[in-house]
N, C-alpha and C positions, 0 to 999 in steps of 0.2 A: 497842481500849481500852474498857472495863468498868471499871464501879464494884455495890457492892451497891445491890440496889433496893428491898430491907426496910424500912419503914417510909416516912415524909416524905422525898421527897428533888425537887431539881431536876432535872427531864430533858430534857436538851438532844438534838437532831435533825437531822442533816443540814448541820452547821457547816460552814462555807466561806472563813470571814475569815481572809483574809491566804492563807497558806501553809497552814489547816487543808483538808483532802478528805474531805468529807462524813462529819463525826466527830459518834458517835452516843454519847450518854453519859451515865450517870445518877451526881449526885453527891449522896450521903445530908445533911440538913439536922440542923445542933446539934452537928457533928464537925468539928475542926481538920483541912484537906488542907492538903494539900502540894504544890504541882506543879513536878515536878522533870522534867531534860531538860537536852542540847547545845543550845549558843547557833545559836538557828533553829531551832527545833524546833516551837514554835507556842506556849509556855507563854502567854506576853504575849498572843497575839492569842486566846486560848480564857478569857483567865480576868477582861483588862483589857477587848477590841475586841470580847467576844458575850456574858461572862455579865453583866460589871459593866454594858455599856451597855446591855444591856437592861432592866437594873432600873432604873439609871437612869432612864433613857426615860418609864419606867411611872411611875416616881414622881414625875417631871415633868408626867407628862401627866394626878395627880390634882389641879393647882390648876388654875387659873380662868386664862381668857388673858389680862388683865393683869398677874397674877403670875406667867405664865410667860416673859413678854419678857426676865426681871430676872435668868431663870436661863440657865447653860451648857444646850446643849442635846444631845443625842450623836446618831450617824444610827445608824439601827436595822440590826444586823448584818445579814449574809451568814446567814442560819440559816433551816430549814423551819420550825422552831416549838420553842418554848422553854418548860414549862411549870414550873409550882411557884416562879417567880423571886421572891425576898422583896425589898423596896426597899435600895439598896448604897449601899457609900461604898467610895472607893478610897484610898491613898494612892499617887500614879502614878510609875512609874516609866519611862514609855515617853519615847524619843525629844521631845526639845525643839527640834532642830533643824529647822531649815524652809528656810532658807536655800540654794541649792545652791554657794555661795561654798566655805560649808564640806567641806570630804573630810577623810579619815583622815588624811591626811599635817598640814592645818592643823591638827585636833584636839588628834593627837601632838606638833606642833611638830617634827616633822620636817620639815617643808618649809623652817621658819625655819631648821634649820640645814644644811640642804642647799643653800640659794639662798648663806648665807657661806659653806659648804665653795667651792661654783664657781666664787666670783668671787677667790676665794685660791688654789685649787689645779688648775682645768679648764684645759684644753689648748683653743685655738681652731682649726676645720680650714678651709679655706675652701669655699665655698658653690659654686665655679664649677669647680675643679678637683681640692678633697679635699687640697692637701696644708697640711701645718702651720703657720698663721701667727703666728709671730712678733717679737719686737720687736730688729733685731739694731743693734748698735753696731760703735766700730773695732775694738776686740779681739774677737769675735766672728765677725765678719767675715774678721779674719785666720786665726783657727782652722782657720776653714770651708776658707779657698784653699791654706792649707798641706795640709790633708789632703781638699780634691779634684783639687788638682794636682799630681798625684803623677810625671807625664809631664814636669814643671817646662817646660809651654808659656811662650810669652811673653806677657802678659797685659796689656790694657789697660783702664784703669781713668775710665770715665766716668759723667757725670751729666746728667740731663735739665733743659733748661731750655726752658718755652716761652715760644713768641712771643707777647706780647701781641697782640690786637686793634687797639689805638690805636698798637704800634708798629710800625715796620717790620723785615724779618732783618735787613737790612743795619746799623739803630739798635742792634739785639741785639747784632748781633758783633761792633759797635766798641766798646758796653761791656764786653763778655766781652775783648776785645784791649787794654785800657785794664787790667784787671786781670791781665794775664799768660796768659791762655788764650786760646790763638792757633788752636788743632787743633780741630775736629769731625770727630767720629769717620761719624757719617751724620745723618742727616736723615728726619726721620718726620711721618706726618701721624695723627691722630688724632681722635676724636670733637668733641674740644675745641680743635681747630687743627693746628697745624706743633710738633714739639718739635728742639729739635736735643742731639743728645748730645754735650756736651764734653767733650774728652780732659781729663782730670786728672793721670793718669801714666800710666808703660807700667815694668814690669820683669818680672823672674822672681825668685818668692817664693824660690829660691839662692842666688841673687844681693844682693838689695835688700837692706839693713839692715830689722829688723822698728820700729824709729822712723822711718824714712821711710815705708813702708807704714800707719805707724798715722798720721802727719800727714795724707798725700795721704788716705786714706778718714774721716779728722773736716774733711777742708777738703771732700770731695766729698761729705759726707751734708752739711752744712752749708750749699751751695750749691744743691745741688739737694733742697732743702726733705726733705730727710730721704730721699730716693731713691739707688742707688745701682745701676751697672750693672758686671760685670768682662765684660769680651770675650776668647775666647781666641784667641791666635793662630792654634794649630793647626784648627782650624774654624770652623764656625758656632755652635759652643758658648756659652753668655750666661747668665752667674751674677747673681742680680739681688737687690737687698739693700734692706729700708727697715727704721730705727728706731720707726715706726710701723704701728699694727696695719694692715697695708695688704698683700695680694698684689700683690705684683708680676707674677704670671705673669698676670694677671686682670686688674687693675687696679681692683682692689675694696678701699675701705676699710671699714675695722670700728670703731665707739666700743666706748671702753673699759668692761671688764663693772661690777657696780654691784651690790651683793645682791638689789634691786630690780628689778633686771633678769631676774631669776632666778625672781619673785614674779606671780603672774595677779591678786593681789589691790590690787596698785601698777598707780599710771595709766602708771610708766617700763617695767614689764614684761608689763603686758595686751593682748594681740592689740586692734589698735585697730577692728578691725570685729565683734566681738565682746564686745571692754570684759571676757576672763578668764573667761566663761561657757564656752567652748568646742563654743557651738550657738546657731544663729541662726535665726530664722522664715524660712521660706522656701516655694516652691512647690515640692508635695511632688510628683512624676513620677507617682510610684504610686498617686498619687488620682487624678490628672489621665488615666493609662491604666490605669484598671484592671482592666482583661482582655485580656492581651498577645493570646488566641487570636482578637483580633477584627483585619479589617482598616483600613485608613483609610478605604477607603469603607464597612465595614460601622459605621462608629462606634465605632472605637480612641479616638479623643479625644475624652470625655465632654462635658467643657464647649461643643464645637463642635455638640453636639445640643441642645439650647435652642434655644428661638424665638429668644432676639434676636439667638443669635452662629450662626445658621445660615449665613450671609451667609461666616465665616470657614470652614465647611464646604467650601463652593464651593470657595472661595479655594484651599484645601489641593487638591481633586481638580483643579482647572487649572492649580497650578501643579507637581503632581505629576510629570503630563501630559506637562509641557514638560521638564520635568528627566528625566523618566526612570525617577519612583521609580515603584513597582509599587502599585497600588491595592488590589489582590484577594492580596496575601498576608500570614498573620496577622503581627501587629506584631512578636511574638518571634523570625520568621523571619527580618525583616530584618536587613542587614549593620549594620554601627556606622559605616559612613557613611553609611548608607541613614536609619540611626535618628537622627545627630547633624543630616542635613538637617532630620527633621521638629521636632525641636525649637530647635537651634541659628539656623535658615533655612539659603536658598540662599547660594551663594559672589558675595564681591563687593558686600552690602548696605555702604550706606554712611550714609543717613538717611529716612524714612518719605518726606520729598519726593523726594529723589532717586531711592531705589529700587523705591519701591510705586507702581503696581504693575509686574510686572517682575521684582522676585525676590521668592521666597519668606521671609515675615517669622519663620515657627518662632513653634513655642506658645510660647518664654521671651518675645520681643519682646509675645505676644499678652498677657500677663498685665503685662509693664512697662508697656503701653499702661493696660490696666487702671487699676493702679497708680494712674493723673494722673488717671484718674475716681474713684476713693476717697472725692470728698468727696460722692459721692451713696450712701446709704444700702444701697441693692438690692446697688451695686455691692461693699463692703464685704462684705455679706454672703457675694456669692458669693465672694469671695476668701478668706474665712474655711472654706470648704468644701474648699479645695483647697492648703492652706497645715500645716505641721508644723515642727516643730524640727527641722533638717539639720544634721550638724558644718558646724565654719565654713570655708567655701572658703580662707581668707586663713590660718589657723595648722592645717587640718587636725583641728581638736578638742584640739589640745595646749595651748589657753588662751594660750600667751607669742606673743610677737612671735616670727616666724622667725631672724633672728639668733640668739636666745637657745638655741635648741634647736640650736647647731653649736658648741658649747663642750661638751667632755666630758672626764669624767676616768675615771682606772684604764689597765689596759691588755689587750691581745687573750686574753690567758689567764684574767683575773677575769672581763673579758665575756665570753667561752664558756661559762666554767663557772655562769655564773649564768643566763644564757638556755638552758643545757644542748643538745642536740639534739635534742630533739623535734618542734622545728620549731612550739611550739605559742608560744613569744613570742620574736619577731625585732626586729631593730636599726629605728628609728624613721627615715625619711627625711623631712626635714622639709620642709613646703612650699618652691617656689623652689631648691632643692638639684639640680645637674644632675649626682649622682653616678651612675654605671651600678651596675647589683647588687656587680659584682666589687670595688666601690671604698666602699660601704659596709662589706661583710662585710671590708675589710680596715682597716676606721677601728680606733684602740684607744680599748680604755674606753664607755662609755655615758653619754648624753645625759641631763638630764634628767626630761624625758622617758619615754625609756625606762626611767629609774628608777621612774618614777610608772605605770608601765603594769605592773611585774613584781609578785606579792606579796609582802609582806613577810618573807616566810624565805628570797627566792631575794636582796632587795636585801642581808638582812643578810650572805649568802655572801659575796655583793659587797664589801661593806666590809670583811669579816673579814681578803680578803686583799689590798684593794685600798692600794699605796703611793703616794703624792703624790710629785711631784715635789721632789727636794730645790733650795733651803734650805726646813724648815720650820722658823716661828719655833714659840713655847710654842703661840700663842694657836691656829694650825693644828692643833698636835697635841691641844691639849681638846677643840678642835672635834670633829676626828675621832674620840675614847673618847668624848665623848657621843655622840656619834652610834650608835656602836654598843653604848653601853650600853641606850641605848633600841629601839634594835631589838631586842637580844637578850631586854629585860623584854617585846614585846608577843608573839615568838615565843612565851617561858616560859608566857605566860598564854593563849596556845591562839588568838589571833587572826592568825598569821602566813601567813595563808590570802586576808587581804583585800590587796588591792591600794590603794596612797599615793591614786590620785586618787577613790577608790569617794567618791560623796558620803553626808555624815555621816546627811542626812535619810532613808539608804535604806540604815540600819542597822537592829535590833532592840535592844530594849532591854537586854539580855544584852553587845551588843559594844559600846553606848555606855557603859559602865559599866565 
């Protein structure tokens, strides 16, 4: 890039700010420019972040220094040298935001109507086993047994009641025999005690009138606090029913969703060890070893080569020793058990009295130690040397509570076609989800999430073809044409490139605008 150099002009050298590489440039003085260019291109940082602040600067720094306290002050670009600059005035138009709360998605106010799309029309999957929970009642229920009992077995029809603590079985089933129900079908023990299943009825959906079937299951979700079990005769077969958000196959309940729920910027839907940032200080591995080709004896673990913590040097080569782990080969070599002994410790630690010495404590325990000396200053320090932002263990970097990310809407053809196959953005598994690969790729629809992670021309794909589950009332379906009316204006306008969660403050001034 060139400008004429005839006559007066400013010459700029070797610019660097921001996104600029080493841009050499001379712009003539007493002529109207222009600086024109695709959003990201460097207009902003060549014209606001190196010519204006440089003048600035300059002309700040001809008053006196009490009259410079009183003024903005700018830090002097990224540049070799700048000469001919006259003193500037801007009218600015860069980035306002500083916050990292804010992303594109809050900006747009798409997230506001994405967290009411979910909580109106998401599908909830369960976290332990993947399949679909929801809220079933008597008719419901009966649908279900008509059309899985197609063999028309004989079916029995029970509910779980347990024993109290303070009572005893025998108190149980003389109240349960005082009310008509005389049968238990078995008997079971569980985390929380003894339950017993009582028979409720027994027919075959051929047979039975569909009002006696719909009584016996509003008397047995009623009694057994909204649970409900069918047993087949033919087998070990066990059809298992609750009106509440609750697996039965799991035994996992779920509160009901909340728009808020849906929201990193709400205390009801913020990762609570994070508080919605989706990154937390922590000690950073990578400072801590920072030349995997070195051994643990030759000083793989930095911090342990200091004078004061030499002492936990030791520690590591003796209790290496005993365990078995290999001293003289470089850190990168070792297995991932080899590697999770030296940082996690040895198997078996239980607390610093019981276990030290005797098993090995791993550099995590050496830095929580740490930690409870903080309030001395040195110490501090050195923590500050070996400490970085990490996504957060607890939501994964996804900002929400885990729950909230296993509610999804759409279905397996709008999610393909919008994460396409390239394999370059995949389905989200959310922290605590114990799905295997094959049981994700077969969830339908996309998570939240997942929404926030694609850019904004693949979510609006999404939506173009994505149907809600019927009934929808009005207020559903405005939902949903705004929603895509607003995606379709930020594709039109050329930003359909950025992704919902990119934060706003690590935009340019071209795409806040």
């Amino acid at each position: 890039m060139s400008a004429a150099t005839t006559g007066k002009a400013i010459r700029i050298r070797g610019a660097r700010q921001n996104n600029l590489r080493n841009l050499d440039l001379d712009i003539p003085t007493g002529e109207l420019i222009v600086v024109t260019g695709v959003s990201g291109s460097g207009k902003s940082s060549l014209v606001f972040d190196t010519l204006y602040a440089e003048g600035q600067r300059r002309y700040v720094e001809t008053f006196s220094p009490y009259a410079r306290q009183f003024l903005d002050r700018m830090d002097r670009p990224a540049v070799d040298r700048i000469d001919g600059v006259p003193p500037a005035i801007a009218i600015d138009q860069t980035n306002p935001v500083r916050t990292s709360r804010s992303t594109v998605g809050t900006m747009t106010e798409l997230n506001d109507h994405l967290k009411l799309l979910f909580a109106r029309g998401a599908q909830l999957f369960c976290r332990g086993c993947a399949r679909p929970v929801i809220r079933d009642n008597a008719d419901s229920i009966y649908r279900d047994l008509v059309e899985r009992a197609r063999d028309d077995p004989s079916l029995t029809l029970t509910f779980p009641v347990p024993v109290p603590k303070n009572f005893s079985e025998e108190e149980v089933r003389a109240h349960l025999e005082a009310q008509g129900y005389t049968r238990v079908h078995r008997e079971r023990t569980t985390g929380d005690g003894k339950v017993l299943d009582v028979v409720a009825d027994r027919f075959r959906v051929s047979n039975a009138e569909r009002t006696r079937v719909i009584e016996a299951l509003e008397r047995a979700l009623r009694l057994g606090a909204g649970r409900v079990d069918v047993h087949s005769g033919s087998g070990p077969e066990l059809f298992s029913y609750s009106n509440d958000l609750h697996c039965p196959h799991c035994e996992i309940h779920y509160e009901t969703p909340h728009p808020s729920t849906f929201s990193f910027n709400s205390p009801l839907g913020a990762c609570e060890t994070c508080r919605g940032f989706g990154r937390v200080i922590g000690v950073d591995y990578g400072l801590v070893i920072p030349d995997e080709r070195k051994t643990l004896r030759g000083g793989a673990i930095k911090p342990f080569q200091s004078k004061s913590f030499i002492e936990s040097q030791r520690d590591l080569e003796k209790s290496a020793t005993k365990d078995g782990i290999p001293l003289d080969v470089p850190y990168r070599d070792l297995t991932a058990e080899q590697r999770h002994w030296v940082i996690d410790g040895g198997a078996g630690w239980k607390s610093w009295k019981k276990s030290w010495p005797g098993v090995w404590y791993g550099i995590k325990r050496f830095f929580a130690w740490l930690e409870s000396k903080a309030y001395k200053m040195h110490i501090r320090v050195l923590l500050s040397r070996y400490r970085s932002y990490t996504p957060c263990p607890a939501c994964g970097g996804a900002r929400l509570k885990p729950n909230a990310l296993l509610w999804r809407v759409g279905g397996t053809d709008e999610a393909n076609a919008a994460l396409a196959s390239d394999g370059k953005y995949v389905r989200y598994k959310p922290v605590g989800a114990t799905w295997g690969g094959d049981q994700l790729l077969a969830l339908p629809g996309l998570s939240v999430h997942d929404l926030m992670l694609l850019p904004i021309e693949r979510v609006k794909l999404f939506f173009d073809c994505v149907e809600l589950p019927a009934p929808l009332d009005q207020a559903s379906e405005m939902l949903l044409d705004e929603l895509r009316a607003r995606l379709r204006f930020l594709v039109d306008v050329g930003v359909g490139y950025l992704t919902l969660d990119r934060q706003s403050r690590t935009l340019s001034g071209g795409e806040v605008q």
